[in-house]
Backbone and ligand atoms as CSV (ligand in chain L), in Angstrom:
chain,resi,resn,atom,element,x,y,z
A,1,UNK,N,N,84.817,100.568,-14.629
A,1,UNK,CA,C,83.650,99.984,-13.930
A,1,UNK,C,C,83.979,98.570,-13.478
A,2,UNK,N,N,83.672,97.794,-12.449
A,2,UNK,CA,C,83.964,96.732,-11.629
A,2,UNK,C,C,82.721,96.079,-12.149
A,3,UNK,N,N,83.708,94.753,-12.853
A,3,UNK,CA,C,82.766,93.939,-13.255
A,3,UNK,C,C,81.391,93.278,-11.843
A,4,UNK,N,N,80.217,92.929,-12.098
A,4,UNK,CA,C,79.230,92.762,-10.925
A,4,UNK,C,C,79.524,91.795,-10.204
A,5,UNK,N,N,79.856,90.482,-10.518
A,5,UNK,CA,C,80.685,89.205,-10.452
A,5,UNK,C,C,81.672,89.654,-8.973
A,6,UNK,N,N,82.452,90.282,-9.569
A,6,UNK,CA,C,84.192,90.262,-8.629
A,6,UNK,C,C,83.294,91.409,-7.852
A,7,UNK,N,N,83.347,92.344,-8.046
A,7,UNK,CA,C,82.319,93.380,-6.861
A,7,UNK,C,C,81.559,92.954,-5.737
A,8,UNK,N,N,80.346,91.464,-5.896
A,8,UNK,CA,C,79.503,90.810,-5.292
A,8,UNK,C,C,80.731,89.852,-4.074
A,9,UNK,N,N,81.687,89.598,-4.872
A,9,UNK,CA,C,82.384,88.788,-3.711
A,9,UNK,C,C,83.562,89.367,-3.287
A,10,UNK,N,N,83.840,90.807,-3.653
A,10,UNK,CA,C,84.374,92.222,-2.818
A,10,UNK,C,C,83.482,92.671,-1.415
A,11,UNK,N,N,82.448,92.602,-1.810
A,11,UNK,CA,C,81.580,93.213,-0.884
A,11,UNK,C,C,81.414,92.251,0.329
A,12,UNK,N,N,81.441,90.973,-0.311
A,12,UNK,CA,C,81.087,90.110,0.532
A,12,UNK,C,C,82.283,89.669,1.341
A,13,UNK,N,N,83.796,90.135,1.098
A,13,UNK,CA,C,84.771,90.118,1.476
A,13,UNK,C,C,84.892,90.793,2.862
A,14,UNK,N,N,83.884,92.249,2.308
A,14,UNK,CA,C,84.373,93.349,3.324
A,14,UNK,C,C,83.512,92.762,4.471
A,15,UNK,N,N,82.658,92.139,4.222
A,15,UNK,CA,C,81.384,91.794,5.606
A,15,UNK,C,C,82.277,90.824,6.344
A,16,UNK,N,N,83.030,89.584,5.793
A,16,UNK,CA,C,83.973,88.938,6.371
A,16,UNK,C,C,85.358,89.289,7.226
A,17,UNK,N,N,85.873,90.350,6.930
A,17,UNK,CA,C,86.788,91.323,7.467
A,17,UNK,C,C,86.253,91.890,8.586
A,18,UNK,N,N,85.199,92.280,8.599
A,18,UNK,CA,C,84.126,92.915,9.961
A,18,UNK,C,C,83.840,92.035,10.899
A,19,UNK,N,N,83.494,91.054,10.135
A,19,UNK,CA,C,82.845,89.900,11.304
A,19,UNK,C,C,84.353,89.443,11.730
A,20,UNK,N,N,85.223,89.551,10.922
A,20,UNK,CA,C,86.547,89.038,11.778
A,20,UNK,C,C,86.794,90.156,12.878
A,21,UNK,N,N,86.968,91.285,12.855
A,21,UNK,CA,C,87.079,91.948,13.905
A,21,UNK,C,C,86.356,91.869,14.825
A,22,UNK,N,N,85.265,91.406,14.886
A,22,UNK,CA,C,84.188,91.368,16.218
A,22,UNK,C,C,84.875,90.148,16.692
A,23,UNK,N,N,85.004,88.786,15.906
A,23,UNK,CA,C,85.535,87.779,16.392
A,23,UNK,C,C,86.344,87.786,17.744
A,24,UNK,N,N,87.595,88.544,16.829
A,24,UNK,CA,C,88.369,89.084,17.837
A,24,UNK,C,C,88.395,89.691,18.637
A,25,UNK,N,N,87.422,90.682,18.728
A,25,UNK,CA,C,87.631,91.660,19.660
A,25,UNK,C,C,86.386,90.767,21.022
A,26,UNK,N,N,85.824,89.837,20.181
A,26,UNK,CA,C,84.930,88.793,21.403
A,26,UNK,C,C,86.005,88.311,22.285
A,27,UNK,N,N,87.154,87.757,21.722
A,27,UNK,CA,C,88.408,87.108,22.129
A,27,UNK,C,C,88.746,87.817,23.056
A,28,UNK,N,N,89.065,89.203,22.800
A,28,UNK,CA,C,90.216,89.719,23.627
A,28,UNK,C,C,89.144,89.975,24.897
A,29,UNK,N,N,87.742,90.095,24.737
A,29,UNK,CA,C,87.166,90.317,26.255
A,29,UNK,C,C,87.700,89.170,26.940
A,30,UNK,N,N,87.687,88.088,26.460
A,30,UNK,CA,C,87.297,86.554,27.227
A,30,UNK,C,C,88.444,86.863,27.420
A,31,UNK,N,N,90.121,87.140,26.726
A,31,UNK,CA,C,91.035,87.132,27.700
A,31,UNK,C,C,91.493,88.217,28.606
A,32,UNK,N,N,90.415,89.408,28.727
A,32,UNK,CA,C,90.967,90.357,29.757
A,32,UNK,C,C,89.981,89.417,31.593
A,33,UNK,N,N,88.739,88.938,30.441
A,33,UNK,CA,C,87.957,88.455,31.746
A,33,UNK,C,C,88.594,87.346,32.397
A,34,UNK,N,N,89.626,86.505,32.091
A,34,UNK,CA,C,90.608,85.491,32.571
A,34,UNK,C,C,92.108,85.892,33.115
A,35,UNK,N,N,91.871,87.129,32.953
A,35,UNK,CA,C,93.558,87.755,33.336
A,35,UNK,C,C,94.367,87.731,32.816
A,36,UNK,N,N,94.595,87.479,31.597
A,36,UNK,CA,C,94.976,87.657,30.265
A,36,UNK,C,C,95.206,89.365,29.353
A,37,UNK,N,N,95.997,89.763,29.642
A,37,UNK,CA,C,95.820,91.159,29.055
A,37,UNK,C,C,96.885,91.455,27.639
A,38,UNK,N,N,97.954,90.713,28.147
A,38,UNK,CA,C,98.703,90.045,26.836
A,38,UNK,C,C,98.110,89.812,25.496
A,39,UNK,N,N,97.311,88.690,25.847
A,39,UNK,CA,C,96.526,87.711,25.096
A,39,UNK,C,C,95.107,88.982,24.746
A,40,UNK,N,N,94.702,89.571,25.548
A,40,UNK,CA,C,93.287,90.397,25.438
A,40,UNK,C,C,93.896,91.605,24.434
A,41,UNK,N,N,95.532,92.282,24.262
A,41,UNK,CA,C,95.962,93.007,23.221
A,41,UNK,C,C,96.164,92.486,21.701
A,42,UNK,N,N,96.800,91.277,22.372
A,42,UNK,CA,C,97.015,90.914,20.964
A,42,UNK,C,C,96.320,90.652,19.834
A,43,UNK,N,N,94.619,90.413,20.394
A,43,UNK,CA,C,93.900,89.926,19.647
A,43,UNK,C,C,92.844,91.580,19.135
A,44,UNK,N,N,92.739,92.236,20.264
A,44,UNK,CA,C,92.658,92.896,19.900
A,44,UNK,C,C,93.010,94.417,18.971
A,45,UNK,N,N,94.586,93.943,18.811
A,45,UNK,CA,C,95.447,94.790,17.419
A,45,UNK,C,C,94.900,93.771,16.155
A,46,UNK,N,N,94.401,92.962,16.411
A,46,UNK,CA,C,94.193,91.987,15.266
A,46,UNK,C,C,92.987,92.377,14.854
A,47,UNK,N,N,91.916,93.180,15.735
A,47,UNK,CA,C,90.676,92.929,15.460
A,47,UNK,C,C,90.718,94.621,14.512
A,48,UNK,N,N,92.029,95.311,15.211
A,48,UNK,CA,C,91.693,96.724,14.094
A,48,UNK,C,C,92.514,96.188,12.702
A,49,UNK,N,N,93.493,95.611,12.835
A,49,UNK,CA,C,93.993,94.986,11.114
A,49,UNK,C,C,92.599,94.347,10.105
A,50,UNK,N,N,91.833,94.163,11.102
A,50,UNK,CA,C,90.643,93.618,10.344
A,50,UNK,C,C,89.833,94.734,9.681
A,51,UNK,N,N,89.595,95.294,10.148
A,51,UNK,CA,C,88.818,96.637,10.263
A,51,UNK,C,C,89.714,97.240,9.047
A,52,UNK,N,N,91.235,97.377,9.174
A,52,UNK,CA,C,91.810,97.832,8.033
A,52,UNK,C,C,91.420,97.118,6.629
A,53,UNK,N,N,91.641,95.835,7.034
A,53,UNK,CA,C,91.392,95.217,5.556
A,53,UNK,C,C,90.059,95.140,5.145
A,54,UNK,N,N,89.024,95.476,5.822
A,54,UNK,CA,C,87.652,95.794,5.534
A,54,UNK,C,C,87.749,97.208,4.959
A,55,UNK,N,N,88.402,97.814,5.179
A,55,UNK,CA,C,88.465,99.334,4.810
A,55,UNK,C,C,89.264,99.470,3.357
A,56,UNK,N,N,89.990,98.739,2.992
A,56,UNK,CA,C,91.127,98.593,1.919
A,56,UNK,C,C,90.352,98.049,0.983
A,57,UNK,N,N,89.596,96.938,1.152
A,57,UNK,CA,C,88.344,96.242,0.201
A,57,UNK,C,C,87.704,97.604,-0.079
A,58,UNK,N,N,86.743,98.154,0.707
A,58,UNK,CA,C,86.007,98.938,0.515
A,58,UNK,C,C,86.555,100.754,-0.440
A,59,UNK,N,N,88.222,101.095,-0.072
A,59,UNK,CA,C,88.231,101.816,-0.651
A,59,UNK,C,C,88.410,101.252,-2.114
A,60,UNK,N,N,88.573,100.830,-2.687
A,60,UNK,CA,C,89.235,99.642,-3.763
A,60,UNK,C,C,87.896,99.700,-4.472
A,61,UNK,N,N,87.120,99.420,-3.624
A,61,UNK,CA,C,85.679,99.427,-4.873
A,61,UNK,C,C,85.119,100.515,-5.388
A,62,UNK,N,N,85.530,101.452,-4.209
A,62,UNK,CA,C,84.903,102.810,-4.949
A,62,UNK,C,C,86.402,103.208,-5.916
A,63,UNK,N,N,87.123,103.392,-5.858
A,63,UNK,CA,C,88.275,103.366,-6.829
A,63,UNK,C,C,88.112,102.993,-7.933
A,64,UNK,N,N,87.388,101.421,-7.776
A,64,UNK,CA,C,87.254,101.284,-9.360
A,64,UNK,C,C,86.079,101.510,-9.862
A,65,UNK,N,N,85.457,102.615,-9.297
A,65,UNK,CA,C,83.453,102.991,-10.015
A,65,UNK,C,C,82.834,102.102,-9.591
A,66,UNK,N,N,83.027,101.541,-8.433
A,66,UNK,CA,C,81.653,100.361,-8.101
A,66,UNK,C,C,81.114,100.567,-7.107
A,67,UNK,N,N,79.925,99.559,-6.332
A,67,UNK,CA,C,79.233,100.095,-4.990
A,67,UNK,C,C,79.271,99.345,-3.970
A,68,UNK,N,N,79.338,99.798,-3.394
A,68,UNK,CA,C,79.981,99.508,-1.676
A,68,UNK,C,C,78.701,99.000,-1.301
A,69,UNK,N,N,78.209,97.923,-0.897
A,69,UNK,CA,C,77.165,96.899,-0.427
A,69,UNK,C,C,77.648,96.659,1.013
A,70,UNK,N,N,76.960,96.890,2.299
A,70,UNK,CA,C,77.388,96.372,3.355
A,70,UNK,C,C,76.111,95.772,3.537
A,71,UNK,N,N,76.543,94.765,4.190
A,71,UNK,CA,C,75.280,93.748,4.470
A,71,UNK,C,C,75.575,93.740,6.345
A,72,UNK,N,N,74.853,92.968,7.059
A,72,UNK,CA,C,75.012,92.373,8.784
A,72,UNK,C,C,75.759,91.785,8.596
A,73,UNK,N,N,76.524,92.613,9.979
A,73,UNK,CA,C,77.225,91.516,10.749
A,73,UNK,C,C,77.060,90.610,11.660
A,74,UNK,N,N,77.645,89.357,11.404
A,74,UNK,CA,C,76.759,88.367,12.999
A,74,UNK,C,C,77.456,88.983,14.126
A,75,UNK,N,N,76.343,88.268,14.977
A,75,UNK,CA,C,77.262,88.274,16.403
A,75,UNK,C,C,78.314,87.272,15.994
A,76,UNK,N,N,79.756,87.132,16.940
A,76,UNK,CA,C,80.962,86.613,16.542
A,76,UNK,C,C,80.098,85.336,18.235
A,77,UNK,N,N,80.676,84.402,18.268
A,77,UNK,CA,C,80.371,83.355,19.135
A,77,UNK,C,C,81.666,83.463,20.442
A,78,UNK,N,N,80.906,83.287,21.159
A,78,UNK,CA,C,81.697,83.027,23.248
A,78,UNK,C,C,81.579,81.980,23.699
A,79,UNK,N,N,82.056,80.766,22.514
A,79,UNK,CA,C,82.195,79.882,23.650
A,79,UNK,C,C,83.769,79.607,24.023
A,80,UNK,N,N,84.013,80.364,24.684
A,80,UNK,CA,C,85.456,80.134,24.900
A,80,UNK,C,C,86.357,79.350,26.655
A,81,UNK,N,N,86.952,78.181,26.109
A,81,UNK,CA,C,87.191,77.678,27.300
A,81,UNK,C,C,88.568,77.692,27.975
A,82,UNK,N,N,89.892,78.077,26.845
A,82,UNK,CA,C,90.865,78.204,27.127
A,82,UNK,C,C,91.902,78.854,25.914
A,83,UNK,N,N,93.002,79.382,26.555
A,83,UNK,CA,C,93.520,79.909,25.441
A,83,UNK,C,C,94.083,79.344,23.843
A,84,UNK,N,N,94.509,78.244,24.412
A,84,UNK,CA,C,94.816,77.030,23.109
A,84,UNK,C,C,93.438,76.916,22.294
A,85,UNK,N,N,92.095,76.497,23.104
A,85,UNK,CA,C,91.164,76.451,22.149
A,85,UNK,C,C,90.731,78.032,21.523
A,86,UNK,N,N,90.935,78.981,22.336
A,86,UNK,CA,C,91.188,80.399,21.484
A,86,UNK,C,C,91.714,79.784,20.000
A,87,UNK,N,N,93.419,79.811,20.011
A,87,UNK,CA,C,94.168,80.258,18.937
A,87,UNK,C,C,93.369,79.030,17.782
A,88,UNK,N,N,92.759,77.818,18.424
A,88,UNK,CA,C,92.478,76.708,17.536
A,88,UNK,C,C,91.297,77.752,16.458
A,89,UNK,N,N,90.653,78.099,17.471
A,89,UNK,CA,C,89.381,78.565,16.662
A,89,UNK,C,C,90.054,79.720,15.527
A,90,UNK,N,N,90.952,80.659,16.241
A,90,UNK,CA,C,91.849,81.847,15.337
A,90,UNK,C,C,91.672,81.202,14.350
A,91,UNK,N,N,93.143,80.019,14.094
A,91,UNK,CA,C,93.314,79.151,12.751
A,91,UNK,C,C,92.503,78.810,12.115
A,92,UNK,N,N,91.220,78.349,12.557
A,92,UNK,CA,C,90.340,77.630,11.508
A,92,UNK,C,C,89.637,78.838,11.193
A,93,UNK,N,N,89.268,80.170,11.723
A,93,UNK,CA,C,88.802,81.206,11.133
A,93,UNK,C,C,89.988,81.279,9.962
A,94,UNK,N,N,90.898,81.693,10.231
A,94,UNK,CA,C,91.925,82.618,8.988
A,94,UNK,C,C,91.730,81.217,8.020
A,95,UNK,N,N,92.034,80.613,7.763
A,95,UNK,CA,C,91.749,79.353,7.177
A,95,UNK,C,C,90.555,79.265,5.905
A,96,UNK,N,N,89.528,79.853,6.726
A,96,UNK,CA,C,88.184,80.363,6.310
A,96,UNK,C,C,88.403,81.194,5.364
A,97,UNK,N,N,88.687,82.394,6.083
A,97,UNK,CA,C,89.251,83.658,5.434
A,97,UNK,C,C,90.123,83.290,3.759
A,98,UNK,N,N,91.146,82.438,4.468
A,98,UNK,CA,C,91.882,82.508,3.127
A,98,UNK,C,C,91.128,81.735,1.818
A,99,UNK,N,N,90.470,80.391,2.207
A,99,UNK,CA,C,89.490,80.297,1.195
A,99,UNK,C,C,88.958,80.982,0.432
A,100,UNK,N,N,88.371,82.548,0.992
A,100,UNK,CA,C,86.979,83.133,0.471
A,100,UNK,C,C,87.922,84.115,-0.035
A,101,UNK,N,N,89.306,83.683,0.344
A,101,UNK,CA,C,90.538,84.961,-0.489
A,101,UNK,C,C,90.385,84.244,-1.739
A,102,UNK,N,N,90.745,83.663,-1.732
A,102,UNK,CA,C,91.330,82.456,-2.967
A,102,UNK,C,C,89.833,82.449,-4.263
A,103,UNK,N,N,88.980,82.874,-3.644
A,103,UNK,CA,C,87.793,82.635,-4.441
A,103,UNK,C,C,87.555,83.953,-5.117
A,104,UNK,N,N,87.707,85.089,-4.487
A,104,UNK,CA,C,88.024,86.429,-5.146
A,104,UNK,C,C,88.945,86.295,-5.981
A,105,UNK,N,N,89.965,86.233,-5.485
A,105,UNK,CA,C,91.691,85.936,-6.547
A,105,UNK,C,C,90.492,84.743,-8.109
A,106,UNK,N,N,90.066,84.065,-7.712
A,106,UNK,CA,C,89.712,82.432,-9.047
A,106,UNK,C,C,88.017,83.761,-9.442
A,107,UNK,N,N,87.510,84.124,-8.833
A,107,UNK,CA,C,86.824,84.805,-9.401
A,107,UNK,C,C,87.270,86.061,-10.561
A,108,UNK,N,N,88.443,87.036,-10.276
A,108,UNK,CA,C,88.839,87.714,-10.988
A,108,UNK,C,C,89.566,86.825,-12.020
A,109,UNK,N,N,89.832,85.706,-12.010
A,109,UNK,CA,C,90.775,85.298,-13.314
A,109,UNK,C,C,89.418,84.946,-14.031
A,110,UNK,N,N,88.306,84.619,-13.587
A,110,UNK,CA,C,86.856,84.088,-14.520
A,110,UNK,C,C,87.009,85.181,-15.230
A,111,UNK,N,N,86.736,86.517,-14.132
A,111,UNK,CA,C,86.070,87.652,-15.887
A,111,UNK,C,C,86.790,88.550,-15.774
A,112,UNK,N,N,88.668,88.092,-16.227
A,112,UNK,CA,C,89.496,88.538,-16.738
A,112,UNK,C,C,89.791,89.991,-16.123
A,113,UNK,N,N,89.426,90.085,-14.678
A,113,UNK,CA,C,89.612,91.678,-14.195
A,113,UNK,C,C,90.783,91.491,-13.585
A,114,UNK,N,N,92.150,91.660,-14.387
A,114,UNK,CA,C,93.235,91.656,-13.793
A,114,UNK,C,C,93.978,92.689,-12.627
A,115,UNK,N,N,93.184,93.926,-12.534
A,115,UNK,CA,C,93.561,94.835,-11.758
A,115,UNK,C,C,93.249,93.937,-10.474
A,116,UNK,N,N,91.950,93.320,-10.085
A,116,UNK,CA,C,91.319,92.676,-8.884
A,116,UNK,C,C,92.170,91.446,-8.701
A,117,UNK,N,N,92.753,90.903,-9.512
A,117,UNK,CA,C,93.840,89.719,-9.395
A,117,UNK,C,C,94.845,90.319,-8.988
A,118,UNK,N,N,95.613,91.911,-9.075
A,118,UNK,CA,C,96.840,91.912,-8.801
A,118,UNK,C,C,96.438,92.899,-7.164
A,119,UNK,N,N,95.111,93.425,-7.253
A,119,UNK,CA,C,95.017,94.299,-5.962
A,119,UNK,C,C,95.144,92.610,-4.868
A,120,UNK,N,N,94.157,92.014,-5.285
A,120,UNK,CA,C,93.464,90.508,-4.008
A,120,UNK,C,C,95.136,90.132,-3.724
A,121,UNK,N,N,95.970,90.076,-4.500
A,121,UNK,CA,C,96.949,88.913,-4.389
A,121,UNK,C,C,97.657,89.500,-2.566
A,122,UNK,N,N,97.597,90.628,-2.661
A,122,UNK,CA,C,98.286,91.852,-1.177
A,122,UNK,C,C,97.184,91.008,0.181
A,123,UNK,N,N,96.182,90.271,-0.256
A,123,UNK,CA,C,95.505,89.325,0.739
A,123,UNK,C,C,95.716,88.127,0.910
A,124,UNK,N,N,96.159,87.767,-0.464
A,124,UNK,CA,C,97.226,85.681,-0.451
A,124,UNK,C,C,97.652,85.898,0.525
A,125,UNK,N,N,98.752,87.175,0.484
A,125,UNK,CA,C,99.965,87.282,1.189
A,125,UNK,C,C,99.772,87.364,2.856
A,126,UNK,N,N,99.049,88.077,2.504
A,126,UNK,CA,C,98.945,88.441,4.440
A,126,UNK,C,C,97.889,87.361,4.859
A,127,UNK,N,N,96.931,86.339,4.113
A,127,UNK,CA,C,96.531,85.318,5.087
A,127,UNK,C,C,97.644,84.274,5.433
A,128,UNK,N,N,99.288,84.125,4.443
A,128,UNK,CA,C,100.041,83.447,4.961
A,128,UNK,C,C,100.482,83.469,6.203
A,129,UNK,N,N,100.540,85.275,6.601
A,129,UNK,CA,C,101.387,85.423,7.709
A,129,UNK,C,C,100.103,84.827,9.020
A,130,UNK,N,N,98.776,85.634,8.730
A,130,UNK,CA,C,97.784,85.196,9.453
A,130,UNK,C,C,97.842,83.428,9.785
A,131,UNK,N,N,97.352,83.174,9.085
A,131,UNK,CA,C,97.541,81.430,9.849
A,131,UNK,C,C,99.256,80.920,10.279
A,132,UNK,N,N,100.113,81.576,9.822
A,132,UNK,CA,C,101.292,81.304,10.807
A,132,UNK,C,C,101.293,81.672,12.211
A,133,UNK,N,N,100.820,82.802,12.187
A,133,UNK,CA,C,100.689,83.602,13.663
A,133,UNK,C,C,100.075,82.814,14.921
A,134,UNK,N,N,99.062,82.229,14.188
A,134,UNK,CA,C,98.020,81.729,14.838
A,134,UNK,C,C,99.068,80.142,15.126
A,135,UNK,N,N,99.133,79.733,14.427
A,135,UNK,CA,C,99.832,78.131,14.066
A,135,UNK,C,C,101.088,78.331,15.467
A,136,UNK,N,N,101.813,79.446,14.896
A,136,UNK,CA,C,102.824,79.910,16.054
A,136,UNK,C,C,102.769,79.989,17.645
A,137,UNK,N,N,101.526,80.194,17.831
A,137,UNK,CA,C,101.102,80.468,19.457
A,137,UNK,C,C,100.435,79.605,19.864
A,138,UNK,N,N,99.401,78.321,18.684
A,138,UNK,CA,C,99.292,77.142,18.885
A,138,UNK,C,C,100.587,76.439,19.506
A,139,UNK,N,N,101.470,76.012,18.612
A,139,UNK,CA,C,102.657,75.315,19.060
A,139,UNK,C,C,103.205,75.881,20.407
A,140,UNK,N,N,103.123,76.595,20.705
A,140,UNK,CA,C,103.663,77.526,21.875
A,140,UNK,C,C,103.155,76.803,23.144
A,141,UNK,N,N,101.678,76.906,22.746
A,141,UNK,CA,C,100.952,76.317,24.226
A,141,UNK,C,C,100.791,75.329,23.968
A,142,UNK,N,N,100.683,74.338,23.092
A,142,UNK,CA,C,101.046,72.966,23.291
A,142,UNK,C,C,102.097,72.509,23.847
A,143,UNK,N,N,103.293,72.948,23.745
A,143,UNK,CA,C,104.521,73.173,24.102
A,143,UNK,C,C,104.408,73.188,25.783
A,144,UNK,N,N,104.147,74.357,26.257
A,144,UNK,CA,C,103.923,74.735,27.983
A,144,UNK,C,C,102.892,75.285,28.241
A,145,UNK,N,N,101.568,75.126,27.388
A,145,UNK,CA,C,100.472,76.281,28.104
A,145,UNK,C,C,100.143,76.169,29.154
A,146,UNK,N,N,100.376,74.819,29.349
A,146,UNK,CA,C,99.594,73.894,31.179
A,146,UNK,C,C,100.101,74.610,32.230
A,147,UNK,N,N,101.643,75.125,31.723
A,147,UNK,CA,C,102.277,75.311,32.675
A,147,UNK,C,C,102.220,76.736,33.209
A,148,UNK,N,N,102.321,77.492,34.044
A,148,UNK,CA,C,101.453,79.000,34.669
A,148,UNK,C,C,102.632,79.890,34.081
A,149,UNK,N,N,104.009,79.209,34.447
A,149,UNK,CA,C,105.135,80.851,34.368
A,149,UNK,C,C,105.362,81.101,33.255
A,150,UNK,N,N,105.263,79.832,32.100
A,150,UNK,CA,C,105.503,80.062,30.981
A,150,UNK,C,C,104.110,80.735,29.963
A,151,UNK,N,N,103.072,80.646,30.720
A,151,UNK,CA,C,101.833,81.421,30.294
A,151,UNK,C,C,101.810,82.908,30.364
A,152,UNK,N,N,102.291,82.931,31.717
A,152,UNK,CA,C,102.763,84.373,32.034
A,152,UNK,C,C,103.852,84.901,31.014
A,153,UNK,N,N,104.912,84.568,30.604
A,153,UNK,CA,C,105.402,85.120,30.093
A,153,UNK,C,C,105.040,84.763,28.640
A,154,UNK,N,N,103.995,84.511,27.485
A,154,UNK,CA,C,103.882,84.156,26.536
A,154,UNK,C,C,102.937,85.260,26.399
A,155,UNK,N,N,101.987,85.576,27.761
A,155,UNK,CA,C,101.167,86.730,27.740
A,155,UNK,C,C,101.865,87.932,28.089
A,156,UNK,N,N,103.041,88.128,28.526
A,156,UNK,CA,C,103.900,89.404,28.331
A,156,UNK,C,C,104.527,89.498,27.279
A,157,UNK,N,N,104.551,88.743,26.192
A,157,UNK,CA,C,105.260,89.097,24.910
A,157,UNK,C,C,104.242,88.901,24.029
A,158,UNK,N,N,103.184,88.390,23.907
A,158,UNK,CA,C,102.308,88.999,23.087
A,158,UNK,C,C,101.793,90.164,23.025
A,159,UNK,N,N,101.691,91.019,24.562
A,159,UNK,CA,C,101.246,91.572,25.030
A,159,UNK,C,C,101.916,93.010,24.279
A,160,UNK,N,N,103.298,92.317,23.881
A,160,UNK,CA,C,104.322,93.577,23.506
A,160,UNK,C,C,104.018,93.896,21.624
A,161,UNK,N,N,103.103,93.108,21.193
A,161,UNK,CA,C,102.295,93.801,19.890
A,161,UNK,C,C,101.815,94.981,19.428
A,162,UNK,N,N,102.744,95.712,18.468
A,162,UNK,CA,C,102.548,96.976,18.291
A,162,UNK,C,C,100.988,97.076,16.918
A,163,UNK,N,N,100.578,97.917,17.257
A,163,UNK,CA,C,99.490,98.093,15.697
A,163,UNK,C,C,100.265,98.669,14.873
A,164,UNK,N,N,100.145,98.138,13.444
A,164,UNK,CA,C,100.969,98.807,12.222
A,164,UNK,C,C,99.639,98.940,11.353
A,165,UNK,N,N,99.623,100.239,10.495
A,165,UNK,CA,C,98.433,100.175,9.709
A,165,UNK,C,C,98.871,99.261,8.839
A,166,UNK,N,N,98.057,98.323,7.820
A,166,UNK,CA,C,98.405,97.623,6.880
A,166,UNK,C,C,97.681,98.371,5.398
A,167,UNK,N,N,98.060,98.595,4.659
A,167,UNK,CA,C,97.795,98.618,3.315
A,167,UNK,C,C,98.701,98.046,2.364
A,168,UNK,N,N,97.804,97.656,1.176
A,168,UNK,CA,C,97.892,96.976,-0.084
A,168,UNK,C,C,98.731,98.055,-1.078
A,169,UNK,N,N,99.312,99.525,-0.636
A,169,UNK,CA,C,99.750,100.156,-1.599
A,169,UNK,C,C,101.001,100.983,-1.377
A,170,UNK,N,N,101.449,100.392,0.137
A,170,UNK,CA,C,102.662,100.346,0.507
A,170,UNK,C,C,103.742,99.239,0.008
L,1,FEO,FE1,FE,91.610,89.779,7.332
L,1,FEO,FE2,FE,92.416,87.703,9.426
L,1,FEO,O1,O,91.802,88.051,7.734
């Protein structure tokens, strides 16, 4: 049975994972509506990894005898003015994210549910790669975003992002 504690901020995990996918998938309109299709994939393979890790939370709880609580999702916000301020906002979301990781992970060491400390830790990991990603394509367009050919081609190689399912038990 899943202590109520670590369960309450499981659940509340999975609502965060959701609202990240809408995030994104708000993103990738704003960059198909700018001509961006690169940029409109990439975010949107990001927005089903979300969806995965909302799904991985959720099988995880019923796994361990507990109950799956879905609460609303917000609307995700459009104010979007350019692609750099895109990836800015990315970062300070995953950022977010990894916080409310870190608080699951410090919540399971409170009431000693070590299974939930060693399942959460498969989320440390992958918010590292997450805010690199983001950090990565920051530097990129700081670098040349101003500049058009090198946009073009930053949006043909993002563009080249394959979806990989992600799970915690691979
Ligand atoms: Fe599932 Fe981007 O955090």
């Amino acid at each position: 049975m899943l202590n109520e504690k670590v369960q309450d901020v499981l659940n509340s995990q999975i609502n965060k994972e959701f609202y990240s996918a809408y995030l994104y998938l708000a993103m990738s309109a704003y960059f198909d509506e700018i001509g961006l299709h690169g940029f409109s994939d990439w975010t949107k393979i990001q927005a089903k990894e979300e969806v995965d890790h909302g799904m991985i939370l959720l099988d995880y709880i019923i796994e361990r005898d507990g109950e799956v609580k879905l609460s609303q999702i917000d609307s995700p916000e459009r104010n979007f003015s350019n692609p750099l301020q895109v990836f800015e906002k990315i970062l300070e979301h995953e950022k977010y994210v990894t916080e409310s990781i870190n608080c699951v992970a410090h919540m399971s060491d409170d009431e000693c549910d070590l299974a939930t400390r060693h399942f959460i830790n498969w989320y440390v990991a992958e918010q590292v790669e997450e805010e690199a990603n983001a950090r990565d394509v920051i530097d990129r367009l700081k670098m040349f975003g101003a500049e058009k050919t090198s946009l073009y081609h930053l949006d043909k190689e993002l563009g080249d992002r394959e979806y990989v399912y992600h799970s915690y038990k691979e």
